[in-house]
N, C-alpha and C positions, 0 to 999 in steps of 0.2 A: 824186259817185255812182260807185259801182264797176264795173268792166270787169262784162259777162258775156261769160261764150263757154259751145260749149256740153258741153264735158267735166265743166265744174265742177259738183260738186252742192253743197248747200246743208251739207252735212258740209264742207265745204272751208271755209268760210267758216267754222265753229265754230272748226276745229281751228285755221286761223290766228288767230283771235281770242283763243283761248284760250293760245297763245303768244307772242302779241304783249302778251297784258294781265298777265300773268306773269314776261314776258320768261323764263324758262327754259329748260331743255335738259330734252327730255322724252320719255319711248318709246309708243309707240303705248297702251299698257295703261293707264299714268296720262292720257295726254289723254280714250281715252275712257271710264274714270270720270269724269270732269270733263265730258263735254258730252252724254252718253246716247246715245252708238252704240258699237255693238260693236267690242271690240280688232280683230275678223277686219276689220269693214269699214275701222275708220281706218287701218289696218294697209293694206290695198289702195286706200288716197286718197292715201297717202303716195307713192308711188310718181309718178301726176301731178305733186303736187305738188312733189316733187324734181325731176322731168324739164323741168320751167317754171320753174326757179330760187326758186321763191317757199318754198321751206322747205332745209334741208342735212341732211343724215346726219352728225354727228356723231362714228359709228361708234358700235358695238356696238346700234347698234337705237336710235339716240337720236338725237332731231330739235329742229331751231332756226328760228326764222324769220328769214327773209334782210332785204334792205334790201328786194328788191323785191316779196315778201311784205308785207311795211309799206307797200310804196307803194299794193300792190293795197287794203289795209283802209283806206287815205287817201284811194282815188280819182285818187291823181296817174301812176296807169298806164295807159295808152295799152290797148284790149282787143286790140291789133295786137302787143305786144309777148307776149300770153297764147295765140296759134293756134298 
C-alpha cells in the first residue's frame, strides 16, 4: 500500500505513474497530455514533488522519476520519509 500524507493529491500519483511506466524524461506539457490535467497544474505538483526527492529536474523543464519515487508507487516507502 502506498505512503499518504497530506500534500499529495491524486495528480501526484498519475504523474509518477506515468513516468515510472514509460520510464522517460519528460516536461510538464507531455506528462499532462498523457494523464488529463493541466500543464499549469502539473507544472505546480512538480515542484513537491522535486522538493520530496520523489521526481529530478533534469534541466531545462524536464523531469524523471527517482528511485524513491519507484519506491513510493511500490509501497516500500515509509510515509515518514514523505512529511
Amino acid at each position: 500500500m502506498r505512503p499518504r500524507v497530506d500534500w499529495m493529491t491524486r495528480a501526484d500519483d498519475y504523474i509518477l505513474e506515468f513516468l515510472a511506466n514509460h520510464d522517460i524524461i519528460a516536461s510538464p506539457r507531455v506528462i499532462s497530455a498523457n494523464i488529463d490535467y493541466s500543464h499549469q497544474y502539473v507544472n505546480e505538483r512538480m515542484k513537491p514533488l522535486r522538493e520530496n526527492s520523489l521526481v529530478e529536474n533534469t534541466g531545462d523543464g524536464l523531469y524523471k522519476i527517482t528511485q524513491k519515487g519507484r519506491d513510493y508507487l511500490t509501497g516500500e516507502l515509509d510515509a515518514d520519509d514523505l512529511e
